[in-house]
PDB file of N, CA, C and O in Angstrom:
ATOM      1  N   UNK A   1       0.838  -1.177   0.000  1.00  0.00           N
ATOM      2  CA  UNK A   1       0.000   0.000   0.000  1.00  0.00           C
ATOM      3  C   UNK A   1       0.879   1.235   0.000  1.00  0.00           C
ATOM      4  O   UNK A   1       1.706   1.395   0.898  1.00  0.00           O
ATOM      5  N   UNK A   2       0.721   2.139  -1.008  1.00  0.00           N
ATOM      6  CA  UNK A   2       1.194   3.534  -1.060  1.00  0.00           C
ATOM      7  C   UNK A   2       0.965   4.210   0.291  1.00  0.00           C
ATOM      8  O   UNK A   2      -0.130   4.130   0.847  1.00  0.00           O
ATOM      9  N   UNK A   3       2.066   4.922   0.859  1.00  0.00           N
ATOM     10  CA  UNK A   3       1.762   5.740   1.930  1.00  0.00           C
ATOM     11  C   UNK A   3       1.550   7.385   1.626  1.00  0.00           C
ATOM     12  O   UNK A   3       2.318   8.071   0.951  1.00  0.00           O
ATOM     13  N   UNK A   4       0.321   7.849   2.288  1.00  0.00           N
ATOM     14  CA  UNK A   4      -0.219   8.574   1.601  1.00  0.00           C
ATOM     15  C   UNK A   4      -0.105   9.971   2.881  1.00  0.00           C
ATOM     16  O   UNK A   4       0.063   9.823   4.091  1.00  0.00           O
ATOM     17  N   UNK A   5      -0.240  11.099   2.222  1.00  0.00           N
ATOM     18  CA  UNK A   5       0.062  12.032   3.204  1.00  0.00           C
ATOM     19  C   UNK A   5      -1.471  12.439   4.035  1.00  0.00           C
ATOM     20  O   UNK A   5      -2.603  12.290   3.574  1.00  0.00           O
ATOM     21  N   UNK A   6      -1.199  12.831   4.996  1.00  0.00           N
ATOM     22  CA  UNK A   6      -3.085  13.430   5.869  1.00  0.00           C
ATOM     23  C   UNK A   6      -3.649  14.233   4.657  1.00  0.00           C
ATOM     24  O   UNK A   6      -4.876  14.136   4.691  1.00  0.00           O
ATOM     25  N   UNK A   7      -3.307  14.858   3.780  1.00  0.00           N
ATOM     26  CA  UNK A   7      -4.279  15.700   3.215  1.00  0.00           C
ATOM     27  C   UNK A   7      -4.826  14.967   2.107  1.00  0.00           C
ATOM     28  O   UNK A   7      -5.992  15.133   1.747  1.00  0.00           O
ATOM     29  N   UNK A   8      -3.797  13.916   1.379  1.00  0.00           N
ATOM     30  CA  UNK A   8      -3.874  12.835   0.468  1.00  0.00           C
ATOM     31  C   UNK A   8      -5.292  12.176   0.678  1.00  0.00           C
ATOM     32  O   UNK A   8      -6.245  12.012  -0.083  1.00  0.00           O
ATOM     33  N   UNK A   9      -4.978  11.740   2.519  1.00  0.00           N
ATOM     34  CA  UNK A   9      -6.231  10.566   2.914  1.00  0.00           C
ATOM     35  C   UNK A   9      -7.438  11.647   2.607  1.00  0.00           C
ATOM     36  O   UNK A   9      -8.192  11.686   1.635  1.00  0.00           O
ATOM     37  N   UNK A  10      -7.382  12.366   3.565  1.00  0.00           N
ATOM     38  CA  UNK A  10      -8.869  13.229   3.735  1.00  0.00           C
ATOM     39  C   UNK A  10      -9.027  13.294   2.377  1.00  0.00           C
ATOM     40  O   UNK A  10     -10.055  12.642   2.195  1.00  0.00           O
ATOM     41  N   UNK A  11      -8.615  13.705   1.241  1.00  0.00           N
ATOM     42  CA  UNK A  11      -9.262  13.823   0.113  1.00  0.00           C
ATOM     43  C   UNK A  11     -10.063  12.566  -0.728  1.00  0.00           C
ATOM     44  O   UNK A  11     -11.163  12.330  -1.229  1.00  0.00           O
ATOM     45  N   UNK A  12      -8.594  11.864  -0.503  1.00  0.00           N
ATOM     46  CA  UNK A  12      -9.412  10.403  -0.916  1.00  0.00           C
ATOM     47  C   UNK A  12     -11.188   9.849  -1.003  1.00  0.00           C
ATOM     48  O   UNK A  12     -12.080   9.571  -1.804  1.00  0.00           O
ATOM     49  N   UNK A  13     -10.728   9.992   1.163  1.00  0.00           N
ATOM     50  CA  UNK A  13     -12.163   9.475   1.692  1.00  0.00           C
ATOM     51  C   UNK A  13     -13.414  10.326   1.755  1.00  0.00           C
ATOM     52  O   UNK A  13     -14.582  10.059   2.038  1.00  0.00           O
ATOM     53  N   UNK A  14     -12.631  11.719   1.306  1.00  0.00           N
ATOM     54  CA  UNK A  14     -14.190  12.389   1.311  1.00  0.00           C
ATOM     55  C   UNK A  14     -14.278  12.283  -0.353  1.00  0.00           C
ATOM     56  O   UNK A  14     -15.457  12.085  -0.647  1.00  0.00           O
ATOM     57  N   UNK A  15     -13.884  12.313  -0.909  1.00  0.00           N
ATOM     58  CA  UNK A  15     -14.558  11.932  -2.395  1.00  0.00           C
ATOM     59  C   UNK A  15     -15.297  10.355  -2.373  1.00  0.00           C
ATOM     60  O   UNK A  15     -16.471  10.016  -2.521  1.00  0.00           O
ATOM     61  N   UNK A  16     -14.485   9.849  -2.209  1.00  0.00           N
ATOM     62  CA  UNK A  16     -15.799   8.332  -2.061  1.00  0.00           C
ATOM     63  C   UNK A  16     -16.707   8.874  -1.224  1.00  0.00           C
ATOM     64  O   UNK A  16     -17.873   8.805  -1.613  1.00  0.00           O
ATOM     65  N   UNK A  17     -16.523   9.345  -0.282  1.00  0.00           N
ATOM     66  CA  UNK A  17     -17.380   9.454   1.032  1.00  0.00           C
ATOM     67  C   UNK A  17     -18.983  10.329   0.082  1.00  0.00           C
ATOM     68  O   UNK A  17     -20.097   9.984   0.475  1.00  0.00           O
ATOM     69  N   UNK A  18     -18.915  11.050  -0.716  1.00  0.00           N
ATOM     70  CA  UNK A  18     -19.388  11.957  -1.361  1.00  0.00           C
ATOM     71  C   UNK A  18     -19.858  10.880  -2.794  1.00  0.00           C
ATOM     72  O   UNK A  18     -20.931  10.933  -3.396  1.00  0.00           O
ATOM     73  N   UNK A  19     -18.628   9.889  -3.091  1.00  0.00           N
ATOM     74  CA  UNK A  19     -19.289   9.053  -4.267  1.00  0.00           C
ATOM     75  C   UNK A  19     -21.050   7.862  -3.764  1.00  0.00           C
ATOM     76  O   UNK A  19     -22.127   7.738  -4.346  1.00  0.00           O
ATOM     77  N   UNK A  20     -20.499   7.251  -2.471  1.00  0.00           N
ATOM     78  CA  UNK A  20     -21.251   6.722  -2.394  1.00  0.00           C
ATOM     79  C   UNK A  20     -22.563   7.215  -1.402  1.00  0.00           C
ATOM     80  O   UNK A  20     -23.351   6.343  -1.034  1.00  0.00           O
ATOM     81  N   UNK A  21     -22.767   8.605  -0.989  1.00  0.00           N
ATOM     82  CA  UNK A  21     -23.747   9.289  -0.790  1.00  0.00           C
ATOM     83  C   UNK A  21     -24.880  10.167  -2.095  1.00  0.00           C
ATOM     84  O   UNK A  21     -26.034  10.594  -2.053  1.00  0.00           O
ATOM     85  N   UNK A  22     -23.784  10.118  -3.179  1.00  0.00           N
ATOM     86  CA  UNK A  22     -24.814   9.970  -4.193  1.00  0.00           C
ATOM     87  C   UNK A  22     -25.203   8.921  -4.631  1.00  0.00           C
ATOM     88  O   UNK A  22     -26.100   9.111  -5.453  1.00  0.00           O
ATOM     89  N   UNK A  23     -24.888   7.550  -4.435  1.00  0.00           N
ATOM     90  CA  UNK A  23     -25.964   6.245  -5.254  1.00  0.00           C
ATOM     91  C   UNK A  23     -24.553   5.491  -5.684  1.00  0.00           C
ATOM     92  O   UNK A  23     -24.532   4.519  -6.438  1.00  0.00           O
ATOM     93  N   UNK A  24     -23.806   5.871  -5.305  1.00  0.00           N
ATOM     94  CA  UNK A  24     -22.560   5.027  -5.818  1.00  0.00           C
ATOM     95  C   UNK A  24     -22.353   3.191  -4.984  1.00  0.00           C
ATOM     96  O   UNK A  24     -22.485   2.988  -3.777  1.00  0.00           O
ATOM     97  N   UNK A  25     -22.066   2.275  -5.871  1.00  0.00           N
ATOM     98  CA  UNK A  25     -22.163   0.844  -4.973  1.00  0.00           C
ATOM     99  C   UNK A  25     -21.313   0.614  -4.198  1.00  0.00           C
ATOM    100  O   UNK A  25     -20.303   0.998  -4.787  1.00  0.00           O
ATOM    101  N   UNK A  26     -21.022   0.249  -3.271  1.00  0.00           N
ATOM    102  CA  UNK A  26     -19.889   0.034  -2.048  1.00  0.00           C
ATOM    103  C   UNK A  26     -19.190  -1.171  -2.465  1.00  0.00           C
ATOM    104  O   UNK A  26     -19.539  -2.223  -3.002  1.00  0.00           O
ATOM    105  N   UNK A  27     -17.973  -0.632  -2.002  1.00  0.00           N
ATOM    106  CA  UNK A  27     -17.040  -1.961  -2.795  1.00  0.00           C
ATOM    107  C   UNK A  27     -16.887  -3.124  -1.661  1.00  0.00           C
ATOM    108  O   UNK A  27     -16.125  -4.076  -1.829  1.00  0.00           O
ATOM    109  N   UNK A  28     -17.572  -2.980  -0.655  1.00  0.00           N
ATOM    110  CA  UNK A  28     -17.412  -3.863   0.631  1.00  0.00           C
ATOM    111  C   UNK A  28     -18.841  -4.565   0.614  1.00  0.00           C
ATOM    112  O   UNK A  28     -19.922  -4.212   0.142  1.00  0.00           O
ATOM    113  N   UNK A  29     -18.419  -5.719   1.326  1.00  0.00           N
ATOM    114  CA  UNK A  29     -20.161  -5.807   2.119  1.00  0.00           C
ATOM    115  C   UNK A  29     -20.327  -5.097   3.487  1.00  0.00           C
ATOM    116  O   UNK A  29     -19.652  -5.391   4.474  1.00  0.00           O
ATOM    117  N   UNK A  30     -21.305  -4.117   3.459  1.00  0.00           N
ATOM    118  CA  UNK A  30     -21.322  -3.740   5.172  1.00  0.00           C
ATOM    119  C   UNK A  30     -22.529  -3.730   5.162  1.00  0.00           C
ATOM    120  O   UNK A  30     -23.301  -4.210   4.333  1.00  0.00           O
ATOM    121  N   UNK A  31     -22.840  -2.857   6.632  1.00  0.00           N
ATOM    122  CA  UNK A  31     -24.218  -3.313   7.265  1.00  0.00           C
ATOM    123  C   UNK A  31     -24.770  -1.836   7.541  1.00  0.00           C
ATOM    124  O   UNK A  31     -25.885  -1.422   7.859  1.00  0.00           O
ATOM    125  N   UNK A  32     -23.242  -1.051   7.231  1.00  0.00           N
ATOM    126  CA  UNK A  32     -23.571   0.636   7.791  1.00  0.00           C
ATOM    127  C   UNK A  32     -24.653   1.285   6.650  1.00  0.00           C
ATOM    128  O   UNK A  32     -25.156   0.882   5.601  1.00  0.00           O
ATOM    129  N   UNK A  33     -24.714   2.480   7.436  1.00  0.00           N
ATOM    130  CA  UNK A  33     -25.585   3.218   6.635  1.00  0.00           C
ATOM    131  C   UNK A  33     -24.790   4.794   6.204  1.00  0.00           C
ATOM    132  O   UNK A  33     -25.149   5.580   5.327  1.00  0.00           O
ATOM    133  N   UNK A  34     -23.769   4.898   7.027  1.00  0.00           N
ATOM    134  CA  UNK A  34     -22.963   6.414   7.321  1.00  0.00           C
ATOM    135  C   UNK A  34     -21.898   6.526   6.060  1.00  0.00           C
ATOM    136  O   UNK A  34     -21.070   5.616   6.040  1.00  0.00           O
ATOM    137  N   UNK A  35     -21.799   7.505   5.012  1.00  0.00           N
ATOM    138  CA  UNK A  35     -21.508   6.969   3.978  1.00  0.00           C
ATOM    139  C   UNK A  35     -19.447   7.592   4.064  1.00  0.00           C
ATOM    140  O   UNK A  35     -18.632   7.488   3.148  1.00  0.00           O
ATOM    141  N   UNK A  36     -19.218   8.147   5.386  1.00  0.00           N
ATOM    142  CA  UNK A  36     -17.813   8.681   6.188  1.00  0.00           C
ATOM    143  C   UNK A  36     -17.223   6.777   6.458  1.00  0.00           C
ATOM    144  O   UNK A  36     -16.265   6.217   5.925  1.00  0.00           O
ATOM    145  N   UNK A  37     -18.049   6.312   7.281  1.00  0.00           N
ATOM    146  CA  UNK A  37     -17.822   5.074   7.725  1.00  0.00           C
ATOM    147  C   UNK A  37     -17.557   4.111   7.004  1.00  0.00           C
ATOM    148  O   UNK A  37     -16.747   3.215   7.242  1.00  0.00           O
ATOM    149  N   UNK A  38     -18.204   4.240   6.114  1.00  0.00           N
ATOM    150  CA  UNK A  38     -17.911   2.723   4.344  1.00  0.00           C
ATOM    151  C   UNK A  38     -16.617   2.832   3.794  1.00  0.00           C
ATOM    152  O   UNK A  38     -15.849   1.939   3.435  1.00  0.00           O
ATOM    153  N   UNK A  39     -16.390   5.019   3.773  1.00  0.00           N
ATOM    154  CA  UNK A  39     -15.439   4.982   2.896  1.00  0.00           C
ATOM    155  C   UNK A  39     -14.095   5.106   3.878  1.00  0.00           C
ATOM    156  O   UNK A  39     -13.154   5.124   3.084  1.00  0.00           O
ATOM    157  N   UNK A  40     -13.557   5.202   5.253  1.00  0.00           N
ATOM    158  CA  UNK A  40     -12.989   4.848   6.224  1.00  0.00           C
ATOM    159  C   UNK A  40     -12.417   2.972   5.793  1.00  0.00           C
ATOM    160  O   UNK A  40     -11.340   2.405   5.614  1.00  0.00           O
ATOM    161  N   UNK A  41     -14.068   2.534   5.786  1.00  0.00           N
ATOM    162  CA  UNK A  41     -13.302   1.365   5.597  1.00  0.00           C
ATOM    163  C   UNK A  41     -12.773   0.462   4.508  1.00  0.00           C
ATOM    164  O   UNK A  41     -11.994  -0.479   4.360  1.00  0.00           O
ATOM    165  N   UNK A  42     -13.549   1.187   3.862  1.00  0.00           N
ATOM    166  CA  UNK A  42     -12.776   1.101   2.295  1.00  0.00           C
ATOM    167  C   UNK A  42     -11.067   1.364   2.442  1.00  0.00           C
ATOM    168  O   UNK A  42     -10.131   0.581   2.606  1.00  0.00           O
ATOM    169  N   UNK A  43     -11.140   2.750   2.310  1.00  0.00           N
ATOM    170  CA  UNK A  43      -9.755   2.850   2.387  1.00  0.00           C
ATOM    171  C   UNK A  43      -8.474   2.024   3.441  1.00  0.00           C
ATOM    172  O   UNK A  43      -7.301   2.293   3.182  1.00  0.00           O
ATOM    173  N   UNK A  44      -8.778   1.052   4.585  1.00  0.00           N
ATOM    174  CA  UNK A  44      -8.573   0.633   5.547  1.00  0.00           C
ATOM    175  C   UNK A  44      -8.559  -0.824   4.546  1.00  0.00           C
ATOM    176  O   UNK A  44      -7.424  -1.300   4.579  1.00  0.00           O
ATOM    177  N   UNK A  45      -8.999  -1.209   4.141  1.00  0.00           N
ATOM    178  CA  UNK A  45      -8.885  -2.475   3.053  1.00  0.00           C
ATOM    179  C   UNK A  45      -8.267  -1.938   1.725  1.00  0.00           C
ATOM    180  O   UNK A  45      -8.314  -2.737   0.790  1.00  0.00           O
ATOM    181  N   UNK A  46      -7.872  -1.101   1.555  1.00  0.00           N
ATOM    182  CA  UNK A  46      -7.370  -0.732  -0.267  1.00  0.00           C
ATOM    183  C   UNK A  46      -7.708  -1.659  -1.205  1.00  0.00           C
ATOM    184  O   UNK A  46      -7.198  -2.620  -1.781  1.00  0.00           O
ATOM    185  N   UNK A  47      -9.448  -0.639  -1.148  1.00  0.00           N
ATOM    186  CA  UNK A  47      -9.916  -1.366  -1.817  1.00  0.00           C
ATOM    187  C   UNK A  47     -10.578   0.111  -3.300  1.00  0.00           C
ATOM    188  O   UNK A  47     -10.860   0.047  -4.497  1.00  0.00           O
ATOM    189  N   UNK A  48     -10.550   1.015  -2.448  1.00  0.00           N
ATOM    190  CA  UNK A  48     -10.934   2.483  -3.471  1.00  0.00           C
ATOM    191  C   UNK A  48      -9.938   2.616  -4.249  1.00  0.00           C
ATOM    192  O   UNK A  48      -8.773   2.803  -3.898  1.00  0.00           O
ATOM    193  N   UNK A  49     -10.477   2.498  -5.678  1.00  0.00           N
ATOM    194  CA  UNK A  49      -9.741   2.528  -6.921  1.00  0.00           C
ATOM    195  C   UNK A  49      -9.570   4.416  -7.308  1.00  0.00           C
ATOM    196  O   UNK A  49      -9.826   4.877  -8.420  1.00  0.00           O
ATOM    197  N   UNK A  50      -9.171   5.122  -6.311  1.00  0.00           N
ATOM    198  CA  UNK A  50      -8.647   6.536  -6.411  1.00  0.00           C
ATOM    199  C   UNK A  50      -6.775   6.383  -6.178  1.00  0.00           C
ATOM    200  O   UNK A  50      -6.270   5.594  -5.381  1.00  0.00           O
ATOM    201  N   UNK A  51      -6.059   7.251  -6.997  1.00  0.00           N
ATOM    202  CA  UNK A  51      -5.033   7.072  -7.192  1.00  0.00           C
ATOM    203  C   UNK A  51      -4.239   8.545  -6.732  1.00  0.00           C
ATOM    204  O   UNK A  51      -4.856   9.605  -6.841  1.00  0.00           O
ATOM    205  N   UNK A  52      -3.540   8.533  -6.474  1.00  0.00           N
ATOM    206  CA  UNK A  52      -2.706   9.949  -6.236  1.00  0.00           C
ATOM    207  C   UNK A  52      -1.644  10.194  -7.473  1.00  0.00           C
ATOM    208  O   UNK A  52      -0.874   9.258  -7.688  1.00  0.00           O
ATOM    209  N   UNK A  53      -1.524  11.409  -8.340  1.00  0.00           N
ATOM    210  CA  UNK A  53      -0.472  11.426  -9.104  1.00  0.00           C
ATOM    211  C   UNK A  53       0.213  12.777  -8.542  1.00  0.00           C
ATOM    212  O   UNK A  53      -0.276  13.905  -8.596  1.00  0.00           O
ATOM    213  N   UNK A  54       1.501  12.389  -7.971  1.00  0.00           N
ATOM    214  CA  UNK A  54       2.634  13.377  -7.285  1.00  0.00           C
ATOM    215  C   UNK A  54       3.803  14.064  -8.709  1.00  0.00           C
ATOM    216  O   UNK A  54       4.354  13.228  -9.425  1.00  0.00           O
ATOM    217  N   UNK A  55       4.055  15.567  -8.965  1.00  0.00           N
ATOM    218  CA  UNK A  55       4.887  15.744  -9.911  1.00  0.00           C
ATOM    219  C   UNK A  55       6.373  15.105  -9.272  1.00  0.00           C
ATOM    220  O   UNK A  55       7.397  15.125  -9.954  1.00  0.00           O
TER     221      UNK A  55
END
């Protein structure tokens, strides 16, 4: 897993966090409903297909 900087993560997870509060499918099975919490654990499994490109 790429190590990613604090501003890296927060961006990450609030864009999923924001993908799957509009209708987007969860790449996990969960049980939650909190759409901060899915994408927490998404990213916690690298499993969100978001990429960082550094110059």
């Amino acid at each position: 897993m790429e190590s990613y900087t604090r501003y890296e993560k927060a961006r990450i997870i609030g864009a999923r966090a924001l993908q799957i509060s509009m209708g987007a499918p969860t790449l996990i099975n969960v049980d939650k409903s909190d759409p901060l919490e899915i994408a927490l654990r998404e990213f916690a499994e690298n499993v969100i297909p978001i990429t960082v490109k550094r110059r």
